[in-house]
C-alpha positions as CSV (number, residue, x, y, z in Angstrom):
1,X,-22.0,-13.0,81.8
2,X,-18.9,-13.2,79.1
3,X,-15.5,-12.3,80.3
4,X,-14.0,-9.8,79.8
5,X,-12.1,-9.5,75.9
6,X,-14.1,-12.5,75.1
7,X,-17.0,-12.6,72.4
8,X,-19.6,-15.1,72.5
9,X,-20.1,-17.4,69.4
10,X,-22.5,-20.1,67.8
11,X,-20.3,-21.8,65.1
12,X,-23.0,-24.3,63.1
13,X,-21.3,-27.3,61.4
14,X,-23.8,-29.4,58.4
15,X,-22.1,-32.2,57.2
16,X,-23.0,-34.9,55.6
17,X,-23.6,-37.2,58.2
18,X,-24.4,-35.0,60.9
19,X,-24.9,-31.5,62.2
20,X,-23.3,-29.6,65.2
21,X,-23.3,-26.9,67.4
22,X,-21.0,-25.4,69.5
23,X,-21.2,-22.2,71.7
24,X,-18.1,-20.6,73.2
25,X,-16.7,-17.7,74.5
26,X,-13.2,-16.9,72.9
27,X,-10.7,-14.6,73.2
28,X,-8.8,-13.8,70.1
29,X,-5.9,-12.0,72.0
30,X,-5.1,-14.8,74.3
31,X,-6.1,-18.0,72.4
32,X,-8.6,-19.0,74.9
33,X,-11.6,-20.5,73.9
34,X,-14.7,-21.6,76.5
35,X,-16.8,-24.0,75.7
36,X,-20.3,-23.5,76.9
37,X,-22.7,-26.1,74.8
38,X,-21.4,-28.4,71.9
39,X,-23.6,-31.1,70.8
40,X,-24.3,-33.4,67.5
41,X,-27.4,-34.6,65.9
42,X,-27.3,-37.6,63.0
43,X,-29.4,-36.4,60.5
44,X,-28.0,-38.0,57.3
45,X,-28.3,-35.2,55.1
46,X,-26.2,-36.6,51.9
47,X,-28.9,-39.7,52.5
48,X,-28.4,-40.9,48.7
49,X,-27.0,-37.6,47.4
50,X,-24.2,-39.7,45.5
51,X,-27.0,-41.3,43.5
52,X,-29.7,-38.9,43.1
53,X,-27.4,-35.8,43.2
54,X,-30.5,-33.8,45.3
55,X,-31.3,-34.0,49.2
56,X,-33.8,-36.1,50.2
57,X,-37.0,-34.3,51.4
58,X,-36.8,-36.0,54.6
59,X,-33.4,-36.1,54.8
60,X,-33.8,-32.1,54.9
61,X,-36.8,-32.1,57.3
62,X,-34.3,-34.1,60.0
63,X,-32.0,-31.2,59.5
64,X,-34.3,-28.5,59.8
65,X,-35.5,-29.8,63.2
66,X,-31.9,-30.0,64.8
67,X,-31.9,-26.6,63.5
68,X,-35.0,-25.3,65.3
69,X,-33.1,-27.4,68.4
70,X,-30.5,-25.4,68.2
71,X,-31.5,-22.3,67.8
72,X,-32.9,-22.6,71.2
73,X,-29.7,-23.2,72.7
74,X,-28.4,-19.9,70.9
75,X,-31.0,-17.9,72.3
76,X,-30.7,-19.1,75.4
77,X,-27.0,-18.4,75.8
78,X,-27.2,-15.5,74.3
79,X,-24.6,-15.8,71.2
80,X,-23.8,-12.6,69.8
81,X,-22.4,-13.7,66.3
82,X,-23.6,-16.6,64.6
83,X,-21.7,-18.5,61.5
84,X,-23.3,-21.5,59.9
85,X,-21.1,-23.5,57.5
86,X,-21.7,-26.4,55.4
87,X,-19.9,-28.9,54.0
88,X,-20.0,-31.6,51.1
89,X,-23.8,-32.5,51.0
90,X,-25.4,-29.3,50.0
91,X,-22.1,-28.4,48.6
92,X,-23.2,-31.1,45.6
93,X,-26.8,-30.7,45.5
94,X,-29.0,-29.4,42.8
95,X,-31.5,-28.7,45.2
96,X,-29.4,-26.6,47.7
97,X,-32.0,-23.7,47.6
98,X,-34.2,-25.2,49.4
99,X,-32.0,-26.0,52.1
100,X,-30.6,-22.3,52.0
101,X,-34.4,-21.2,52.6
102,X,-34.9,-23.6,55.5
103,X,-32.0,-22.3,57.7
104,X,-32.5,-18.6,57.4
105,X,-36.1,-18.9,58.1
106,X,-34.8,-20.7,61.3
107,X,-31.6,-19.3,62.1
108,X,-31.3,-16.1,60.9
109,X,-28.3,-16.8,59.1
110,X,-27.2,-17.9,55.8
111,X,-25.6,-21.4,55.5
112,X,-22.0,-20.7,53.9
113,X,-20.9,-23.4,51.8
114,X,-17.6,-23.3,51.7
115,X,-14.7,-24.8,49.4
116,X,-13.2,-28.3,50.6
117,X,-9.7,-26.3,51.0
118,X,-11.2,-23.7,53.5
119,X,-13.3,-26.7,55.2
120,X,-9.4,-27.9,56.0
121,X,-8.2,-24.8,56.8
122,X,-10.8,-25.0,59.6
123,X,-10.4,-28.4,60.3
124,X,-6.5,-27.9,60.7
125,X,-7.0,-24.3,62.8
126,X,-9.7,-25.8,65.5
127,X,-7.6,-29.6,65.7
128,X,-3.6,-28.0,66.2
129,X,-4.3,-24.9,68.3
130,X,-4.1,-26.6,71.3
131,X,-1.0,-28.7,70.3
132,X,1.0,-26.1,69.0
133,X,2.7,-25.0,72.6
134,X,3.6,-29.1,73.0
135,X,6.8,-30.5,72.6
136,X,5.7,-33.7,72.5
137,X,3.7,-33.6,69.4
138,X,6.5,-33.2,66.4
139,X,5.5,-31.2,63.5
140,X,4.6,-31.0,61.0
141,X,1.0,-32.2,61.6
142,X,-1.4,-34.1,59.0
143,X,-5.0,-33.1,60.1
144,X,-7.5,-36.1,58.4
145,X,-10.9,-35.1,59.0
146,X,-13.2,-38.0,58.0
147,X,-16.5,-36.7,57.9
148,X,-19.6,-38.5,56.2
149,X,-19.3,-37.4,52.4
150,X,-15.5,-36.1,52.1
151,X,-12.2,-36.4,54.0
152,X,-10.1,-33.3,54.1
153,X,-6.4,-33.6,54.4
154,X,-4.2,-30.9,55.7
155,X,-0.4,-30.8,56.2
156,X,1.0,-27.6,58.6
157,X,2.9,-26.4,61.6
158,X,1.7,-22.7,62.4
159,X,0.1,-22.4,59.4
160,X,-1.6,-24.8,56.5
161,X,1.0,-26.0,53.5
162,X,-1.0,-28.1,51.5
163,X,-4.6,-29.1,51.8
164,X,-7.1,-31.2,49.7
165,X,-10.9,-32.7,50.2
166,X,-11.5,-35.9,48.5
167,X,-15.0,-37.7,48.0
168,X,-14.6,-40.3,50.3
169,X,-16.3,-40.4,53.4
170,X,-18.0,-43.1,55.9
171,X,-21.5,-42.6,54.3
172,X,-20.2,-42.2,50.4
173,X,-18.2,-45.1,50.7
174,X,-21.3,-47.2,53.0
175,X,-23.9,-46.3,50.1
176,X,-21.4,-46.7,47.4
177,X,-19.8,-50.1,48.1
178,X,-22.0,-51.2,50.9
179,X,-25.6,-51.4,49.7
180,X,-27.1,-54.0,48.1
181,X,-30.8,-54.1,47.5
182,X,-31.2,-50.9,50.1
183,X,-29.6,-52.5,52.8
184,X,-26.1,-52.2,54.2
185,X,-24.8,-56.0,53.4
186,X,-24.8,-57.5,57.1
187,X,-21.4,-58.3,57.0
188,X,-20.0,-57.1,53.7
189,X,-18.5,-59.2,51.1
190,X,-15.1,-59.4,50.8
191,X,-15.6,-58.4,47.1
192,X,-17.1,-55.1,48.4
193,X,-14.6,-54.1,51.1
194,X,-11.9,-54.8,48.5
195,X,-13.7,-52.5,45.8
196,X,-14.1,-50.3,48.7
197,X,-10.2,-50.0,49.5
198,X,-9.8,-49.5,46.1
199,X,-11.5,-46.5,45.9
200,X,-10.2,-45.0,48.8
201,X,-6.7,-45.5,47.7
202,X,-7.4,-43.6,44.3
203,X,-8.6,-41.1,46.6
204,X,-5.1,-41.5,48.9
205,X,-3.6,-40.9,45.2
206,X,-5.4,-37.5,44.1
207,X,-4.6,-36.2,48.0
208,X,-1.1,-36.9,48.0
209,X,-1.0,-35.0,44.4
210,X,-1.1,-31.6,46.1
211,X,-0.3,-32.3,50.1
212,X,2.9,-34.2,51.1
213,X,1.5,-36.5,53.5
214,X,4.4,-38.3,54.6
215,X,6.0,-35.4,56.0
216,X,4.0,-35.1,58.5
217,X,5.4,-36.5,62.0
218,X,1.8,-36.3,64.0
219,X,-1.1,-37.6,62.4
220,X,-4.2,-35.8,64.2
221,X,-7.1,-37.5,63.7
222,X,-10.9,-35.9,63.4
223,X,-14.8,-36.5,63.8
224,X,-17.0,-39.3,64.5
225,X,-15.4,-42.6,62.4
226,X,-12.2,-41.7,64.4
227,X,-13.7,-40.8,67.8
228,X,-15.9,-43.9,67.9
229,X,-12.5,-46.0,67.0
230,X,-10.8,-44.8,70.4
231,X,-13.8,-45.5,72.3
232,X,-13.9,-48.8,71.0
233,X,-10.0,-49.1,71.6
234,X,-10.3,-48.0,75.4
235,X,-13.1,-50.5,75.7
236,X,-15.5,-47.0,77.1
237,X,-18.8,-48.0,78.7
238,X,-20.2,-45.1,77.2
239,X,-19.2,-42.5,74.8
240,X,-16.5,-39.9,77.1
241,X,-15.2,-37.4,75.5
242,X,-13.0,-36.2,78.1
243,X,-11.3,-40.0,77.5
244,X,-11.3,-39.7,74.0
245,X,-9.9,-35.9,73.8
246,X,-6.2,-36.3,72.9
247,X,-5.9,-40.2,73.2
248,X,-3.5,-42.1,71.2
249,X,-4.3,-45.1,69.3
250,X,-1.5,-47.6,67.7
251,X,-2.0,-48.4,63.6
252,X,-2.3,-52.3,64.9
253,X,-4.9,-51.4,67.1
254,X,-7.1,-49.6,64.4
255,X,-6.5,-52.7,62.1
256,X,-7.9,-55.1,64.6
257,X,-10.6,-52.8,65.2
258,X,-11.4,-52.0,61.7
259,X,-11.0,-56.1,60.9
260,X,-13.8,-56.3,63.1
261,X,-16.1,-53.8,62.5
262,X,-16.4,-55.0,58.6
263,X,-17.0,-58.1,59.9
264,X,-19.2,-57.7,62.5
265,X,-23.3,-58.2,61.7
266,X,-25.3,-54.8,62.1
267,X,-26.4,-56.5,65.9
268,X,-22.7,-56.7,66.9
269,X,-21.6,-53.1,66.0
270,X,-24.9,-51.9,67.7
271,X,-24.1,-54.0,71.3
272,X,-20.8,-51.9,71.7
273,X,-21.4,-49.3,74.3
274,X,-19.9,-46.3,73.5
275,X,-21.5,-46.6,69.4
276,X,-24.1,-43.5,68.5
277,X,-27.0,-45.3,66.7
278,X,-26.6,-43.6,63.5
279,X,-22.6,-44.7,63.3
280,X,-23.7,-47.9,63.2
281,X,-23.9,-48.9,59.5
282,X,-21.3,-46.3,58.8
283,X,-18.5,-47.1,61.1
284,X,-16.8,-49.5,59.3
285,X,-15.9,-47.5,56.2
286,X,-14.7,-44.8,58.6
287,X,-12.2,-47.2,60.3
288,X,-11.3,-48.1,56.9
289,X,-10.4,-44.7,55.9
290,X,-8.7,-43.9,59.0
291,X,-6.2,-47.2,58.3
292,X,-5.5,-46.6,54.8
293,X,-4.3,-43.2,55.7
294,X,-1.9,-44.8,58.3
295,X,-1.0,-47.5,56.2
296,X,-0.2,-44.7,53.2
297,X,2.1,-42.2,55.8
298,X,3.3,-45.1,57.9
299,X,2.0,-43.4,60.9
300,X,2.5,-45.3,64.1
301,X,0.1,-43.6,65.9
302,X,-3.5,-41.4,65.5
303,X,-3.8,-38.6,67.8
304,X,-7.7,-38.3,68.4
305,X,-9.4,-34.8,68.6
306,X,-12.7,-34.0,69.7
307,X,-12.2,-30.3,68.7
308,X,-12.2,-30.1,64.8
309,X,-13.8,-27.8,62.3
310,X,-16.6,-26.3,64.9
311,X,-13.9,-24.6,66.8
312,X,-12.0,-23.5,64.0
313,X,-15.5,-21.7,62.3
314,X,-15.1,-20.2,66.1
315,X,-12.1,-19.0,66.0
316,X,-13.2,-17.2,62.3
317,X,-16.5,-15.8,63.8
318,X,-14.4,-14.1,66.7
């Protein structure tokens, strides 16, 4: 049964790394938004995309069965809009056809791929609407959404003033600087992490050409690389996103984690508890990101959020 003045929604998220689903009722007129199912599924789409430029065909056939997953859980829960967006993958594929075909035939719905900047304005709308009635979260904020293939940037208080997606993400940087011979170097070199830094610092440069990142006085923090770094910073026994929603973590405490995590063995990084499986080879360029971006605004602090670009593509749907 949906309350009353709310609509019931399936917002689909594809990035490069991973692809989720969330179904909610929300009510435009009083900012409320119910979560009923949101769940995630490593699928490695953009699995060599930076060096082939086409998705993989197994790399699709992962996808297509969290598709067929999900649309289940739609059924089931009886979602009366649908909106399925996609991100920087299939947004740089020459074989992006194919993957169009696959999720209407499944879904019903054609995948959107949308622009880097409205991929932030989403980002930035589903992160701050909670935080906008706190006092204790100074504006304006910088949004840093780290997903697999891009990082989106977004500097606002009510309402965006500058955004910009650059191409560095946990699994472009892992296949990029990280792979030698197929495998992800078990630990990396220090050669590779500093060509690694480097790159993510030209990116650092091309973002701060068009958003004014040190303005911000709240850096809010988004998806998986900077999820699993709370965890790891609470010490969780298991994954908890209840623990993880709207935790704080110092800059110090991300650069002993990140110091760790590229130069831990693939073993190490899999023994930690609260770790998905399919973070494991990626994490460390994440947390690598994530401290370069504190290092560059000279934030003290990341404010983690679980709710990111999913509830934002709600809020459009509704």
């Amino acid at each position: 049964m949906v309350p009353a003045g709310f609509t019931r929604v399936a917002a689909v998220d594809c990035g490069t790394n991973s692809i989720r689903l969330l179904v909610a009722d929300v009510n435009p007129a009083t900012g409320e938004l119910l979560e009923l199912d949101r769940r995630m599924t490593i699928v490695r789409l953009g699995q060599d995309v930076d060096r082939t430029g086409r998705l993989a065909p197994e790399a699709l056939e992962r996808t297509f069965a969290a598709c067929r997953r999900y649309a289940e859980v739609i059924r089931e829960l009886g979602a009366a809009k649908v909106r399925f967006v996609a991100t920087s993958a299939s947004r740089d594929a020459s074989n992006r056809d194919d993957f169009v075909r696959g999720v209407v035939d499944i879904l019903g719905v054609e995948p959107e791929v949308i622009s880097g900047e409205q991929e932030a304005e989403y980002s930035f709308t589903g992160a701050t609407k909670e935080l906008t009635g706190s006092d204790e979260m100074a504006r304006p904020y910088l949004v840093v959404d780290i997903g697999g293939g891009s990082t989106e940037f977004v500097v606002g208080d009510d309402h965006v003033r500058g955004a910009r997606s650059v191409d560095v993400g946990c699994v472009r940087m892992t296949e990029r600087h990280l792979v030698r011979d197929g495998a992800v170097t078990d630990p990396p070199t220090e050669e590779q992490i500093a060509a690694m830094r480097a790159d993510i610092e030209r990116a650092l440069d091309l973002a701060e050409e068009t958003v004014p990142l040190r303005e911000a006085r709240t850096l809010v923090g988004l998806a998986g690389s900077v999820t699993t770094v709370s965890a790891i910073a609470q010490e969780l026994p298991e994954y908890d996103s209840e623990r993880i929603h709207h935790s704080r973590v110092p800059r110090e405490k991300v650069r002993e984690i990140t110091e760790w995590l590229l130069h831990s063995t693939h073993a190490e990084r899999a023994a930690v508890p609260s770790m998905h499986p399919g973070r494991v080879d990626v994490i460390a360029a994440g947390a690598l990101v994530l401290l370069s971006i504190m290092e560059r605004t000279g934030a003290e602090e990341v404010v983690v959020s679980e709710h990111d670009i999913l509830d934002g593509i709600a809020w459009s749907v509704a």
